[in-house]
N, C-alpha and C positions, 0 to 999 in steps of 0.2 A: 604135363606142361613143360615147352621147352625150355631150357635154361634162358636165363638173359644174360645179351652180349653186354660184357663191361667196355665201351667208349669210354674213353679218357680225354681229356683235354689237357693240354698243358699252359699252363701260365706263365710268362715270364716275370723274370723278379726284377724290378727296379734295376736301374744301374747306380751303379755304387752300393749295393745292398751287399752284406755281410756272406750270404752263401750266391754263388751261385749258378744253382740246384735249379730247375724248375719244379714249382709243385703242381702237383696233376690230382686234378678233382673232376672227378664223373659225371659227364655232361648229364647225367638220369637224375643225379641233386640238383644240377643247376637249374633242370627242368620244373621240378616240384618246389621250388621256391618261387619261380616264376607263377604256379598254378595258383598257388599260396597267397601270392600278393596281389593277382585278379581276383582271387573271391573277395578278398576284406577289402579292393576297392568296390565292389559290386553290394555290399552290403549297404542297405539302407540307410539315409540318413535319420534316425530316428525322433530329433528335434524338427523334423519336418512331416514325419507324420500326424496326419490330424486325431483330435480325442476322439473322433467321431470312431475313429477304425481301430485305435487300440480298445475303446470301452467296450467287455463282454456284453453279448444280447443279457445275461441272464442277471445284470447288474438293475437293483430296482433303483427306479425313479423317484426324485422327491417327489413327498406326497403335495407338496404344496405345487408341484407342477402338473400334478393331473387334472385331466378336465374333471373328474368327480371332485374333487379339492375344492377346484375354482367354484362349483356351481350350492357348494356344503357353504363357502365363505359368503357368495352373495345370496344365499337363503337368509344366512345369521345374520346380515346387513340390513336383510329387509324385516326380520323380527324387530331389531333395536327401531325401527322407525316406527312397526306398529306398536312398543311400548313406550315410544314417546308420545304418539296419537293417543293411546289408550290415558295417559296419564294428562293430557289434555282436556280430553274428552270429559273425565269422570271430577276432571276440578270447574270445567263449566258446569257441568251437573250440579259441584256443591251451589254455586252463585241461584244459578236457579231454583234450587230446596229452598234457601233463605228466600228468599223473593215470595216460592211460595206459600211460605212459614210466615209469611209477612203480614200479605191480601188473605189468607185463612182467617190469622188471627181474629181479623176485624169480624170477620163472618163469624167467628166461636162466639166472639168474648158478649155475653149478655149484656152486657154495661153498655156499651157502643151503638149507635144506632143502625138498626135494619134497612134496606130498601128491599126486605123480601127474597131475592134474590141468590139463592147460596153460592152461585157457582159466575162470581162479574167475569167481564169482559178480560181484564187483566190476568186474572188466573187461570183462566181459560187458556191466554194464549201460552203462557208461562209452562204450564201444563204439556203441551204442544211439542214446545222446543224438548222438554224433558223428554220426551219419547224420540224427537226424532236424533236424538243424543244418545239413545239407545240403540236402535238401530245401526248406529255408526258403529257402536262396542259390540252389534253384531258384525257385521261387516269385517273388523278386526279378526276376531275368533276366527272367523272362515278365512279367512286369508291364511291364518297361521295353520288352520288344519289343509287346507291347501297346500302350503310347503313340506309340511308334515308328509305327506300322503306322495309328492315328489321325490322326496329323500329316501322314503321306504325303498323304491326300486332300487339305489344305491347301497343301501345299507345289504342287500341281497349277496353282494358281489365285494364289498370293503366294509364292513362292517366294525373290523380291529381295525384298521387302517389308521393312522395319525391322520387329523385333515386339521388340525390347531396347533398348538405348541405343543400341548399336551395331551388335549383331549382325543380319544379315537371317534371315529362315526355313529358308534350305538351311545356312548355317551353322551355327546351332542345332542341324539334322540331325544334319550331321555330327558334331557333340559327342555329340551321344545314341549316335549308331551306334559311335563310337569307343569310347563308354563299356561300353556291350553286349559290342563285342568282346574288351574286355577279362577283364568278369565273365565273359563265357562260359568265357573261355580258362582263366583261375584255378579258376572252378567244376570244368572238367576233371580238375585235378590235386588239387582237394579232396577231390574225391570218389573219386579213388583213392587217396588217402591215409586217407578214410574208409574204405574195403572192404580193407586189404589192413596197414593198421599192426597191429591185432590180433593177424594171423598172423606179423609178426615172427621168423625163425629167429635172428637173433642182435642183440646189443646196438648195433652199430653200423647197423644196419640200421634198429633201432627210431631212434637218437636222427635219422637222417637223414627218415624221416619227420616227427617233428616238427620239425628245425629246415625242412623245406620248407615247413611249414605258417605258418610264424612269417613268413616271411621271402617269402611271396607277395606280401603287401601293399603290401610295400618296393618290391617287382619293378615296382608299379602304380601308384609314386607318382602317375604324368602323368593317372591317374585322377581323384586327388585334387580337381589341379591343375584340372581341366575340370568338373569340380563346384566350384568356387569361383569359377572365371570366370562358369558359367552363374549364382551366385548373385547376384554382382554384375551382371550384365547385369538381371538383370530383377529389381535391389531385394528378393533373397527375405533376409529374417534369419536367419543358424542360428544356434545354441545355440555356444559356447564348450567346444573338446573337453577 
């Protein structure tokens, strides 16, 4: 490699300056100071680049911004409503027990006079509504195992995932599924209590009927309880019972 030619430049010094000397500094530094202070003008302004282009690909997303997120929260939204339907539902039921605890009685009680008839018009219809009150608490059920049965393909893919504050996706699961299992199990007894209070052959029989209908709900507090956890997990508001 050939030598490099040393160029010099000279500089003059001030007049009236103390020496003078001219100092002589090598046009090849003046050079690379100049190269120096184009790059660091060329350098980016870094307050002006967007987040979009500093944020790594491989930085995860909040979970509350995923579409599996979004679609876990408005599942859990539509639970809270069919646990407000359900607890609707099952408190017209008790009105109608009474009622039919009522128009029975008269039919039991031997004191009271007969027209023959075990089964009047009135209890008949009463009867009626009490099933199709039942029906509704089916209705519910499959709704919920419906969303049940949606999540699953999620829970495939995020299953640990946080999709609440706290809770992750199989969690959540599990709340739904426990909740199901419960409506299922009470829907059972509803609706034997639906098809068979009617028929009634004596007064204790009738008031056992209704007080089992009264007193399911009680059985199901931990129901409750797991719809107001899930309310609080993912900020839904309910109404004030």
């Amino acid at each position: 490699m050939p030598a490099s030619t040393c160029i010099c430049s000279t500089v003059p010094t001030a007049k009236g300056s103390i020496s003078s000397a001219s100092v002589i500094i090598p046009i090849r530094f003046l050079h690379c100071k100049q190269i120096s202070a184009s790059a660091m003008s060329a350098t980016p302004d870094r307050l002006n680049v967007s987040k979009t282009r500093l944020q790594s690909p491989r930085t995860p997303a909040s979970p509350s911004s995923t579409v599996g997120a979004s679609r876990v929260v408005d599942s859990v939204a539509k639970v809270v409503d069919l646990h407000k339907k359900w607890q609707l539902t099952t408190q017209k039921g008790t009105q109608y027990c009474n009622a039919i605890e009522n128009i029975k009685k008269g039919v039991l009680d031997p004191k009271q006079e007969q027209d023959g008839n075990p089964y009047p018009a009135n209890l008949e219809l009463y009867c009626k509504n009490l099933a199709i009150l039942v029906t509704i608490l089916e209705d519910v059920v499959a709704s919920l195992n419906t969303l049940i049965e949606q999540l699953k393909v999620l829970q495939v893919v995020m299953r640990d995932e946080i999709v609440g504050r706290s809770w992750s996706l199989g969690k959540t699961m599990e709340a739904l599924m426990n909740i199901s299992e419960h409506w299922q199990s009470e829907l059972n007894v509803r609706k034997s209590i639906s098809e068979n209070i009617g028929h009634s052959v004596d007064i204790p029989q009738l008031a056992l009927h209704v007080a089992t209908w009264e007193q399911l709900s009680n059985q199901h507090e931990n129901v409750n309880m797991l719809v107001k956890m899930l309310s609080v997990e993912f900020s839904i508001t309910t109404d004030k019972e």
